[in-house]
Structure formats: C-alpha cells, structure tokens
N, C-alpha and C positions, 0 to 999 in steps of 0.2 A: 504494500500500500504506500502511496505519495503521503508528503507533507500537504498536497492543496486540500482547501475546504471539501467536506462530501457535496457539498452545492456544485462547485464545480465539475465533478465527475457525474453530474445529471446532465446530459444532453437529448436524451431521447424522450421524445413523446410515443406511447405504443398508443396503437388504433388497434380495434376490434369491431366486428360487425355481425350482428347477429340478425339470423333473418334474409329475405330475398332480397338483395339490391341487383340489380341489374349491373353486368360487366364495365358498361361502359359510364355508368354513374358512380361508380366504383372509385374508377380508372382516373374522372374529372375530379372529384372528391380528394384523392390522391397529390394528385397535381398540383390541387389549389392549396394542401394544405401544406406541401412539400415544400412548395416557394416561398410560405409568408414563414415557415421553419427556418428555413436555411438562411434568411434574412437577419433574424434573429442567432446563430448560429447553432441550432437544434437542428435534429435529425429524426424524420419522422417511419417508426420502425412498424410495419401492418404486420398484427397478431391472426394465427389462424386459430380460430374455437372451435374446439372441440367440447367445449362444457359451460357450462350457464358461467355468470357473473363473479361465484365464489372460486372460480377458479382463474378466472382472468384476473382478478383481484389479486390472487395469493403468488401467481405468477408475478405480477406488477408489481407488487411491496417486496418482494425478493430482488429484484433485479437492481441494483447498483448505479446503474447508467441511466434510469427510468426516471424523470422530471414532473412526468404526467401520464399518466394512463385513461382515454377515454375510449366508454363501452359505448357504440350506435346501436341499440337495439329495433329493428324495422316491422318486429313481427306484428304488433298490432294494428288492426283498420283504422282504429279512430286516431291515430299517427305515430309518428317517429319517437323515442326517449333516450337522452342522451344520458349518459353519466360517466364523471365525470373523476377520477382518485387520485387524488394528491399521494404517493407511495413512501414519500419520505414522514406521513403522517400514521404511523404505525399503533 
C-alpha cells in the first residue's frame, strides 16, 4: 500500500444495470457517462449482474478503487430507479 490518501486510490465509478435496456441505449448511456468521467479524471468500470443489489453492493464496498457504485434498475413499468453507494461509506 502507498502513503497517498484512500481518496485518492478511488477513481472508479462501477455501473450496473438491471433489467432490459436495449444495446444501443446501453452503448449511449456508456458514452455519455464515460466522457463527463474522464473529464473529471475517473474511470467508469460497467459491472455484469448476476445477482440482485446485495450483491452488487458487497462487491462495491470491497473494491479499493471504487468512488461510486451506481445500480440502474429498468425492470419496472411505472419507471426507471437508480441507486446510488457511496462504498467508502461502510
């Protein structure tokens, strides 16, 4: 381990998505959120799930490098619910 702050060793934002989204909404979503990242000098790492939220969670507060962890969950009609884990908040 460095001497720098654990803040600093947070660069990544992980994305998760749950639910049908279309490839190519995906793809823009991606993009758009890649560039205002890397602006910022974050790096935005897309999670694959294989398990509800307690797991994407526990993966997220594990990981070192991890700044932000946001779940897209699409699956219901009446709309979208983002959420949202701060991982260095343990």
């Amino acid at each position: 381990m460095t001497n720098e702050p654990i803040a600093a060793l947070r660069t990544e934002v992980v994305l998760g998505v749950i639910g049908a989204v279309g490839q190519e909404l995906r793809a823009t979503l991606s993009e758009l959120l890649q560039g205002e990242l890397r602006a910022g000098g974050l790096a935005l790492v897309e999670s694959e799930l294989h398990d509800e939220l307690p797991g994407f969670a526990a993966r997220a507060v594990a990981n070192p490098r991890a700044l932000l962890a946001v779940l897209l969950d699409t699956r219901a009609a009446s709309g979208w619910r983002l959420i949202v884990i701060d991982p260095s908040r343990r």
